[in-house]
C-alpha positions as CSV (number, residue, x, y, z in Angstrom):
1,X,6.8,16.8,-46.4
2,X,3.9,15.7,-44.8
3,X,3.1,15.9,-41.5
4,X,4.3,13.1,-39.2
5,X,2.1,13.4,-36.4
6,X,-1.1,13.2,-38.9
7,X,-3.8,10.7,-37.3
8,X,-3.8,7.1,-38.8
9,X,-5.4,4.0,-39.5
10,X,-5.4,0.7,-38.5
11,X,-3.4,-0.6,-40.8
12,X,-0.9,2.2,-41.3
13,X,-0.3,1.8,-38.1
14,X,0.7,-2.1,-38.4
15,X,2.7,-1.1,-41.7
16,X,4.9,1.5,-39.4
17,X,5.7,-1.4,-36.8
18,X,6.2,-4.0,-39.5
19,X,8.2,-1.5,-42.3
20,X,10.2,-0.5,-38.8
21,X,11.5,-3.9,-37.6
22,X,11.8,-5.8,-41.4
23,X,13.3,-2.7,-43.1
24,X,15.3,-0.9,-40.6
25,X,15.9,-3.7,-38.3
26,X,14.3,-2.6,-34.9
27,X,13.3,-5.1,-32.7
28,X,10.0,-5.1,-32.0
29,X,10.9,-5.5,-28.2
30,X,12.6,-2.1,-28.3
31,X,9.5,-0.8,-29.9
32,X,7.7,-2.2,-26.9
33,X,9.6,-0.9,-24.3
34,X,10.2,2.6,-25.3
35,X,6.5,3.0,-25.7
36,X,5.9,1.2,-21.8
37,X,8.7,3.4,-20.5
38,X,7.3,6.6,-22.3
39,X,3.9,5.6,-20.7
40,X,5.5,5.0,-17.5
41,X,6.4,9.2,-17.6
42,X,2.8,10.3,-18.5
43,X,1.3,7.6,-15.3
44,X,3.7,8.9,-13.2
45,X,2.3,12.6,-13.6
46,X,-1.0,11.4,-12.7
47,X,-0.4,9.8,-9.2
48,X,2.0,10.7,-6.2
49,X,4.5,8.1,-5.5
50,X,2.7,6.7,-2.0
51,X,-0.5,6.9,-1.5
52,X,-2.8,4.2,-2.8
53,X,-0.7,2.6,-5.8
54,X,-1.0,1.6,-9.7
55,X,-3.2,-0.8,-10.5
56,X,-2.5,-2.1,-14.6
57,X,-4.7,-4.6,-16.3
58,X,-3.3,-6.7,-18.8
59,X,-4.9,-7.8,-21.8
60,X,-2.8,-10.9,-23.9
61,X,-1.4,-9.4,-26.9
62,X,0.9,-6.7,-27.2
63,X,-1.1,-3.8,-25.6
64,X,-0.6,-6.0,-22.3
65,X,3.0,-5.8,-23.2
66,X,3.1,-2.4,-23.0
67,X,1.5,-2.7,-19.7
68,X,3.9,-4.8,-18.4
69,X,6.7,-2.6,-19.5
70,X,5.1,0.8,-17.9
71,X,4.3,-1.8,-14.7
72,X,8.5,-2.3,-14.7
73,X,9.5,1.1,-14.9
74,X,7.1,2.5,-12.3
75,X,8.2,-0.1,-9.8
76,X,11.6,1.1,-10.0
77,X,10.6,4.4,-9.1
78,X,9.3,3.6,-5.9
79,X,5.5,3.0,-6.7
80,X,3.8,0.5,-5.2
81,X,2.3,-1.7,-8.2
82,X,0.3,-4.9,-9.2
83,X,-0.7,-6.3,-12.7
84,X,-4.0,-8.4,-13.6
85,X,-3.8,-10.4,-16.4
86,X,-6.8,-11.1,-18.5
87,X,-6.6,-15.1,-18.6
88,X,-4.2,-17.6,-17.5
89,X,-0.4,-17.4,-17.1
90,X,0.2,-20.8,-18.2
91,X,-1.5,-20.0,-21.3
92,X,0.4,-16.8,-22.5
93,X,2.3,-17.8,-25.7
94,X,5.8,-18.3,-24.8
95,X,8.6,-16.7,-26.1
96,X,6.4,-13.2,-27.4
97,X,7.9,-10.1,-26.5
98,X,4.6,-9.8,-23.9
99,X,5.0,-12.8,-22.6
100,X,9.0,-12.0,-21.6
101,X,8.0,-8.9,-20.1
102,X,5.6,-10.6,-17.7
103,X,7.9,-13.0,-17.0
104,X,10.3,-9.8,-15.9
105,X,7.7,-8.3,-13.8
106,X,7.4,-11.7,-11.9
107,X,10.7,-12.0,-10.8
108,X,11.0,-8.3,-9.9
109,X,8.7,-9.0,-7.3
110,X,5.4,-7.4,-9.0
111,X,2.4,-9.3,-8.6
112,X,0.6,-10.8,-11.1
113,X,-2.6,-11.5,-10.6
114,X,-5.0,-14.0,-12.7
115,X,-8.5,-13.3,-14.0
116,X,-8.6,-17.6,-14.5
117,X,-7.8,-17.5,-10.5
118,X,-10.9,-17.2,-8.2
119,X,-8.2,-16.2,-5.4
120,X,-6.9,-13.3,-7.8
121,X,-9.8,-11.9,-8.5
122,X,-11.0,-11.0,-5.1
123,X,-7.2,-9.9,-4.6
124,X,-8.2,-7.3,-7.5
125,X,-11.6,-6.7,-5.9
126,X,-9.1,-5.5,-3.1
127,X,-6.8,-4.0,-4.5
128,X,-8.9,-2.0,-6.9
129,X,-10.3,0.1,-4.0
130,X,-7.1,1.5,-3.0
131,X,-5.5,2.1,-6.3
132,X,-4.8,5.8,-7.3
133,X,-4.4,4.9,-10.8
134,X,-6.0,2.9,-13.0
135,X,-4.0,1.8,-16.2
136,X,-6.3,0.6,-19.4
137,X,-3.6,-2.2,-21.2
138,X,-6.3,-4.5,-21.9
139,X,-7.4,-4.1,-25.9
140,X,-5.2,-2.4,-28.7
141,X,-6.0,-1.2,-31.9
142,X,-5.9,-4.5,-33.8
143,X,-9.3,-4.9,-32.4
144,X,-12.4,-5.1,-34.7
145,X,-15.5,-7.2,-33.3
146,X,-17.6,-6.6,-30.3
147,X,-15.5,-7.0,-27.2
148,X,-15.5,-10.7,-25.4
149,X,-15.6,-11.7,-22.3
150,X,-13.6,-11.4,-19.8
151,X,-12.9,-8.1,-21.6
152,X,-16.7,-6.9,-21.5
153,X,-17.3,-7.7,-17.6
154,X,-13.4,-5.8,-16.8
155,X,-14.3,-2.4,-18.9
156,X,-17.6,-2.0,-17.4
157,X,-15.9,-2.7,-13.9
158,X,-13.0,0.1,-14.8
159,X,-15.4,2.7,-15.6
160,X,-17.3,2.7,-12.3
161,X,-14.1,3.5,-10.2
162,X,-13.2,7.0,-9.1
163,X,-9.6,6.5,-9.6
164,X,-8.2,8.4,-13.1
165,X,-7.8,5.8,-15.7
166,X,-4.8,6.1,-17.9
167,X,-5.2,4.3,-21.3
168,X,-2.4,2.7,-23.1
169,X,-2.3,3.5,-26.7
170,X,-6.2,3.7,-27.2
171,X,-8.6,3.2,-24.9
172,X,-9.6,-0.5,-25.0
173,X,-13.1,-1.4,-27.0
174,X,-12.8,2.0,-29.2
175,X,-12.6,1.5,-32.9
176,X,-9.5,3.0,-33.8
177,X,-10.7,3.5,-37.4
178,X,-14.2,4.9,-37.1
179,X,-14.3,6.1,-33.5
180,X,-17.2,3.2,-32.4
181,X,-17.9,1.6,-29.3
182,X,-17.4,-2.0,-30.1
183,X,-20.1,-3.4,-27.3
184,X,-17.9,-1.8,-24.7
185,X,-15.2,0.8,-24.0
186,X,-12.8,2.5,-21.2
187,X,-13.6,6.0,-20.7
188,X,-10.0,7.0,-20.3
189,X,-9.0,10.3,-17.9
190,X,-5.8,10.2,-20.7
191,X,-4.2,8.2,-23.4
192,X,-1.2,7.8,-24.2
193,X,-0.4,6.7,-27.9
194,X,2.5,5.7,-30.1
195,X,3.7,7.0,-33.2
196,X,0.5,9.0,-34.2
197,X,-2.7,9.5,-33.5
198,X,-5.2,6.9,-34.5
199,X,-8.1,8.2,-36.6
200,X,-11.0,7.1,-34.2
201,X,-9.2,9.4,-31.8
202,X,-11.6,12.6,-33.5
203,X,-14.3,10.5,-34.9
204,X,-17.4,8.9,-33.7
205,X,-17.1,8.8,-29.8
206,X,-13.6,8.9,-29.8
207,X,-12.9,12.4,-28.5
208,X,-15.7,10.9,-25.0
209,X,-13.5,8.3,-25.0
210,X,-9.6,8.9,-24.9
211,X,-9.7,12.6,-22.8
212,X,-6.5,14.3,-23.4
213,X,-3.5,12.2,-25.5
214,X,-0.2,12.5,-25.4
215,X,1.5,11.2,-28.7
216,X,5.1,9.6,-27.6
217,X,7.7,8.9,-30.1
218,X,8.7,4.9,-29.8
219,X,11.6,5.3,-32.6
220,X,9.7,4.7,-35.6
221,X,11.8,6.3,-38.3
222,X,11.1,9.8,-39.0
223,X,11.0,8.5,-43.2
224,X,8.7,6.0,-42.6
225,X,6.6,8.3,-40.5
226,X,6.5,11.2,-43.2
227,X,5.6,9.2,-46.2
């Protein structure tokens, strides 16, 4: 039996989400929110429920997702909580399981600010200096090239805050094959993962980079994970 929790690829990675929604018939949505709520757990360790408040940036694919999920579940429990959303609303692809859960998060009542919005991003310049947690849902591990704006100018602006930085899944920029630096990258206080650890996690200057993780279980079948 091999070990489930050994650390993996890339593309092992996408074959556990893909083998786990085509073969066993998980949605991918439940996928998505079991890892935001999991994530959810580990941000609410690092921050007291008044003081200051959660601040989660958003990056357009399904890391964001994530983000928006964990943004959800911490609002419900009382913390106070705004998302910033790399781009533009208007041009999130509809009907992706990201772009529902932002659309959730809107009518709860959690703002949603825009980086394509002069006026939202001095509300972020605002609300950044008050925030008692940072959450890193900008880049997943899909990523491969040098990091692109508006990507570049929100990492470097993350890491010069004082405020713990919780990254979700991998800290955004970090190769999750080789452990690189791709241009930029969060320095994460902790990251949270799914499934398994990703192999960049001890390589390179992954283990700078991610600062404790906590592996959560998202239901990926046990099979898939031990094959």
């Amino acid at each position: 039996m091999k070990d489930p929790l050994r650390p993996r690829t890339r593309r092992e990675l996408q074959e556990l989400d893909r083998r786990a929604t085509e073969e066993f018939g998980i949605p991918s949505l439940l996928l998505m929110e079991n890892a935001g709520r999991g994530a959810a757990e580990v941000a609410a360790s690092m921050v007291p429920p008044r003081p200051g408040g959660v601040l989660v940036f958003c990056g357009r694919g399904n890391n964001g997702g994530d983000g928006f999920v964990l943004a959800r579940h911490l609002h419900n429990r009382g913390y106070e909580v705004r998302c910033y959303y790399a781009g533009a609303l208007a041009q999130m692809e509809p009907g992706t399981d990201a772009a529902l859960n932002c659309t959730i998060c809107r009518r709860m009542g959690i703002p949603v600010l825009e980086h394509d919005r002069p006026p939202d991003r001095e509300a972020m310049a605002r609300a950044i200096a008050w925030t008692s947690l940072i959450v890193d849902a900008l880049l997943g591990t899909g990523l491969r090239g040098p990091v692109r704006e508006p990507y570049a100018t929100l990492i470097s602006l993350l890491n010069h805050r004082r405020a713990p930085i919780l990254a979700i899944d991998i800290p955004s920029g970090l190769d999750a094959d080789t452990g690189e630096i791709l241009g930029k990258a969060v320095r994460a206080t902790r990251t949270v993962t799914f499934a398994a650890p990703k192999v960049g996690f001890s390589r390179g200057q992954g283990p700078e980079l991610t600062g404790p993780v906590t592996v959560l279980d998202i239901s990926i079948p046990r099979q898939l994970l031990e094959e």
